[in-house]
C-alpha positions in Angstrom: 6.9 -3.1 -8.4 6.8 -2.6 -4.3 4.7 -0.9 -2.1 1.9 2.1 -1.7 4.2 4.6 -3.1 3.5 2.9 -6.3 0.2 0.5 -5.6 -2.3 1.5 -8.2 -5.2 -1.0 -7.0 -3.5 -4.4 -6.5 -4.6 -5.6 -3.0 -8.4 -4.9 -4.1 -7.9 -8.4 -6.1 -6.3 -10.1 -3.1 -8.9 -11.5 -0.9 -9.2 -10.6 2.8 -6.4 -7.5 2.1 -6.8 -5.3 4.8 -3.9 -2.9 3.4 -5.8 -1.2 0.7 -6.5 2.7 0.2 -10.0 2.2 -1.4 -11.6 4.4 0.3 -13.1 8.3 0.8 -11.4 10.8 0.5 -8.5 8.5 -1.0 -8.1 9.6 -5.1 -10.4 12.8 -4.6 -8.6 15.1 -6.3 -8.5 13.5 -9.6 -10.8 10.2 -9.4 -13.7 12.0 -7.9 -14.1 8.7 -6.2 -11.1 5.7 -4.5 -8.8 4.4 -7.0 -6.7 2.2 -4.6 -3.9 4.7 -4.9 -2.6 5.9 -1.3 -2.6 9.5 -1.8 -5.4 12.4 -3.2 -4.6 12.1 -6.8 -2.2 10.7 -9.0 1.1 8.6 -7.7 4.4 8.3 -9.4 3.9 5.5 -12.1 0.7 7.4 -13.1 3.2 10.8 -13.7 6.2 8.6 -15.0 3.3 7.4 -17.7 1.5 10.7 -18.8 5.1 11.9 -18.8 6.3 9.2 -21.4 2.7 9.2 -23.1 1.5 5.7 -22.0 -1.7 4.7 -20.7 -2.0 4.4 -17.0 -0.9 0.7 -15.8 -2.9 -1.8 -14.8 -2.5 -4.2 -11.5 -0.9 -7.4 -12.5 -4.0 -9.3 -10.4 -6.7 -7.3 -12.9 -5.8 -8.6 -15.8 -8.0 -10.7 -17.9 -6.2 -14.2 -19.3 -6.3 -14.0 -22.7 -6.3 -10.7 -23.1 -3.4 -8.8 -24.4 -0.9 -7.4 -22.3 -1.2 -3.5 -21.5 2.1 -1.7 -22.4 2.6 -0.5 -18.6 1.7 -3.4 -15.3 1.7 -2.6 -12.2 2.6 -5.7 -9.6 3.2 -2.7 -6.9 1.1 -4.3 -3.3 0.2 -1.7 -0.6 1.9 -2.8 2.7 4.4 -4.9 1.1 7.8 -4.8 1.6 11.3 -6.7 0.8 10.6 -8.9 3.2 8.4 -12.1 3.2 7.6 -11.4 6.6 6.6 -7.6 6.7 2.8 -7.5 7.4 2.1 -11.0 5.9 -0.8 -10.8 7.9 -2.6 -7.8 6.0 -3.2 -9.7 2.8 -0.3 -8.1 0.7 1.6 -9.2 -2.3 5.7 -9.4 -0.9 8.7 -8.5 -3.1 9.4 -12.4 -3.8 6.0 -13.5 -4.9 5.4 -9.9 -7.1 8.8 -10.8 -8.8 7.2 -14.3 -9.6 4.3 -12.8 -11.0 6.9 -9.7 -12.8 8.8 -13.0 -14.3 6.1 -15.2 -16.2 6.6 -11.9 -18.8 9.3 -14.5 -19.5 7.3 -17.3 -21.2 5.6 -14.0 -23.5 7.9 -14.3 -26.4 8.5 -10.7 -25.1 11.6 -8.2 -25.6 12.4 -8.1 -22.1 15.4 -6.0 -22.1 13.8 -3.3 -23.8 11.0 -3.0 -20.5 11.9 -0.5 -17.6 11.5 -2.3 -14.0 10.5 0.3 -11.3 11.1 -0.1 -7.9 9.7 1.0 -4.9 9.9 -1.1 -2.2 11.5 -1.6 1.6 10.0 1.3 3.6 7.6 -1.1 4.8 10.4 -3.5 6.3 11.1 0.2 8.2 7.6 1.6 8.9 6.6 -2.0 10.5 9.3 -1.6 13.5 8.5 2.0 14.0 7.7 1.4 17.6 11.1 -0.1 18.4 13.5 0.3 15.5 16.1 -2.1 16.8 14.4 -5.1 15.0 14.7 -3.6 11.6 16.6 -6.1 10.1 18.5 -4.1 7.1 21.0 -6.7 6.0 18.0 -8.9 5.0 16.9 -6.3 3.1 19.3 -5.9 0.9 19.8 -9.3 0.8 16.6 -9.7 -0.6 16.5 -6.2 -2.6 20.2 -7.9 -4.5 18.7 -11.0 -4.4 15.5 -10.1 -6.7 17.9 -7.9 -8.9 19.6 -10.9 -10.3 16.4 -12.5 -10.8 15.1 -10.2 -13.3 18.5 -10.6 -14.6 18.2 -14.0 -14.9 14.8 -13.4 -16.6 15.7 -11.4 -19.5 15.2 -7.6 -17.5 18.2 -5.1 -18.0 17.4 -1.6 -17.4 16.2 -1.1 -13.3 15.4 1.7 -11.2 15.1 1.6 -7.8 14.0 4.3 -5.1 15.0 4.9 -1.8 13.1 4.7 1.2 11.7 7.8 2.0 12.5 10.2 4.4 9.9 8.1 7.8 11.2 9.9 10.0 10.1 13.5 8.7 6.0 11.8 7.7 3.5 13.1 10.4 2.7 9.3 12.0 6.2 10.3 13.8 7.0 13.8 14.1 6.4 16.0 16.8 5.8 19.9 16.0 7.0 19.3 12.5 10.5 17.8 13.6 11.7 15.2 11.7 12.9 12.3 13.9 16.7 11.3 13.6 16.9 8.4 15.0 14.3 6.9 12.7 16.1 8.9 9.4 19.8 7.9 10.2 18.3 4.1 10.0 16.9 4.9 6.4 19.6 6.9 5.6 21.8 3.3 6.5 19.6 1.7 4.4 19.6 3.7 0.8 23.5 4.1 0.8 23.8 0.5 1.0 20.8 0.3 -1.4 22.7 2.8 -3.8 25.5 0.6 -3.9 23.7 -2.4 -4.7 22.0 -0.5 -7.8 24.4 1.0 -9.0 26.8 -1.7 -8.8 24.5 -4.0 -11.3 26.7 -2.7 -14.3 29.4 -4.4 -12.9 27.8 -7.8 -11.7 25.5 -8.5 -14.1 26.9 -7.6 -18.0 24.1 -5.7 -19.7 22.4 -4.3 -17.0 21.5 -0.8 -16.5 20.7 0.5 -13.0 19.9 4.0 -11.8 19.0 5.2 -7.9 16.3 7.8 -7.2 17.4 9.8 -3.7 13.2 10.1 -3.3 14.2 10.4 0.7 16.8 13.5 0.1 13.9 15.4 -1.5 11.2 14.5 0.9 13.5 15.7 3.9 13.9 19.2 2.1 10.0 19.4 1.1 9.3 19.2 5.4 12.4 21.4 6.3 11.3 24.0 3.8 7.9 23.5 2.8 7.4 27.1 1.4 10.3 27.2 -1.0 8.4 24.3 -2.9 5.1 25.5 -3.0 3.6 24.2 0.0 2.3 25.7 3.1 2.8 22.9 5.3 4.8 19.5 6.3 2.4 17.9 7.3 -0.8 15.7 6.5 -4.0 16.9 4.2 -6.1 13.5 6.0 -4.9 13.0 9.4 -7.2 10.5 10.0 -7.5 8.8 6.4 -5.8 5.5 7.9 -7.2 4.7 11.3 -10.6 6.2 10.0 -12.3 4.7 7.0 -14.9 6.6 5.0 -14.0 9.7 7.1 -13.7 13.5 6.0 -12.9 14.5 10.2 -10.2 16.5 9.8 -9.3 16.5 6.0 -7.8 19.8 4.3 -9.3 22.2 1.5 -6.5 22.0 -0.5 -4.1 18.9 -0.6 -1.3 20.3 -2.7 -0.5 22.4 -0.1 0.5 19.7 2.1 3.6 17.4 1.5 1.9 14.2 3.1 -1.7 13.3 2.1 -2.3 11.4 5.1 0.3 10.2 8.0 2.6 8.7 5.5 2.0 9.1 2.5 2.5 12.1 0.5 -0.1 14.5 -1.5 0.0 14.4 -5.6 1.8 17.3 -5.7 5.3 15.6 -3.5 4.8 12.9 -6.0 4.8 15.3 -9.2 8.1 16.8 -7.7 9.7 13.3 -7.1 8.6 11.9 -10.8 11.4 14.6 -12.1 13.8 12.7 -10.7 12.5 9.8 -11.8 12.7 10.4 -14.9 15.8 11.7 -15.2 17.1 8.4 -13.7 15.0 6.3 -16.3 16.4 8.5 -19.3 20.4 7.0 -17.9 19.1 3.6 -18.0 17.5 3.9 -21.9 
């Protein structure tokens, strides 16, 4: 579930999207051709699968009625974030209504509490006030992030993950000369330890449940403070102009691992195969 950190194709089956990464250069690196993933290559649920021996999951929107389920969906909507309101105008699937599609694997006659939920989502809510940060609204957030937790309780889900919003204020759409920007990082980093909290704390509020927090931004932040010591050359982004330039190769780098950030926000394949270690180290606490 959430956003383009872990979107493997879903807005191309919402009509009118205009939030959707389906495009060249997007997925060169290992698609040859756009997959609707935000980055060169592969993306976290892709790793977290080859690294747990499952086929790569589907988008929820893709599948065929009828048809039996794939052992790994994918509800995640580019764009998207915790909040109803964040870019409803780009033609994105929210938090609420992916958790409505997440919970009709209710009326399956399926073993819920054996299936790992995933989630990425609430950088969006962030990323949308960039401009003027003060109308971040972060107690919604987590209103809404604790809010859909104990709906997947109610539905039968008992082993979450949940990852923080990444480091915004280090990704090249903002930084200057390869600074990260504090302002915009201190907001995020208000965010995830209230997050954190919330995650963790399911133990306690909700008998059964197993919850485990992935510190994605923590990593991120050290990636563009010391690129080198994690084998990249640079902080910033492989496709500068990926996003405000469709179809484009202007600009785009020879080699995308050794970038952190594939274009101005999102990161490169190889950020994401460093993150998935953590990630699964989280999901082997909640098994």
């Amino acid at each position: 579930m959430g956003d383009s950190i872990f979107d493997v194709g879903t807005n191309k089956y919402v009509k009118n999207s205009v939030s959707r990464c389906d495009f060249v250069p997007y997925g060169e690196t290992r698609f040859s051709k756009p997959s609707g993933r935000c980055s060169d290559g592969f993306i976290i649920p892709d790793l977290i699968n080859k690294a747990i021996g499952l086929p790569f999951s589907r988008p929820f929107l893709g599948l065929k009625a009828g048809r039996q389920l794939p052992l790994s969906i994918n509800f995640a909507s580019d764009g998207s974030g915790l909040l109803d309101s964040t870019h409803s105008d780009w033609g994105v699937v929210s938090f609420n209504e992916q958790l409505k599609q997440l919970t009709q694997l209710s009326k399956k006659n399926l073993n819920l509490n054996e299936f790992v939920v995933v989630i990425s989502s609430g950088g969006n809510d962030i990323a949308a006030n960039l401009q003027d940060i003060a109308n971040v609204d972060l107690k919604a957030m987590l209103i809404s992030l604790e809010k859909g937790l104990q709906k997947l309780y109610n539905h039968g889900f008992r082993k979450i993950i949940y990852s923080s919003v990444g480091a915004l204020g280090c990704s090249p759409i903002v930084t200057s000369g390869g600074r990260c920007v504090s302002e915009i990082n201190n907001l995020v980093e208000e965010f995830n330890i209230q997050a954190r909290e919330i995650v963790l704390g399911v133990a306690k509020k909700f008998p059964g449940m197993k919850g485990a927090f992935v510190d994605g931004y923590s990593l991120i932040k050290s990636y563009v403070e010391n690129p080198k010591r994690f084998g990249f050359q640079k902080a910033g982004g492989c496709c500068p102009n990926c996003l405000s330039q469709k179809n484009t190769f202007s600009g785009l780098c020879k080699n995308p691992s050794d970038y952190v950030f594939w274009d101005i926000i999102h990161p490169t394949e190889h950020t994401y195969t460093l993150l998935t270690k953590e990630f699964m180290k989280q999901i082997k606490k909640v098994l």
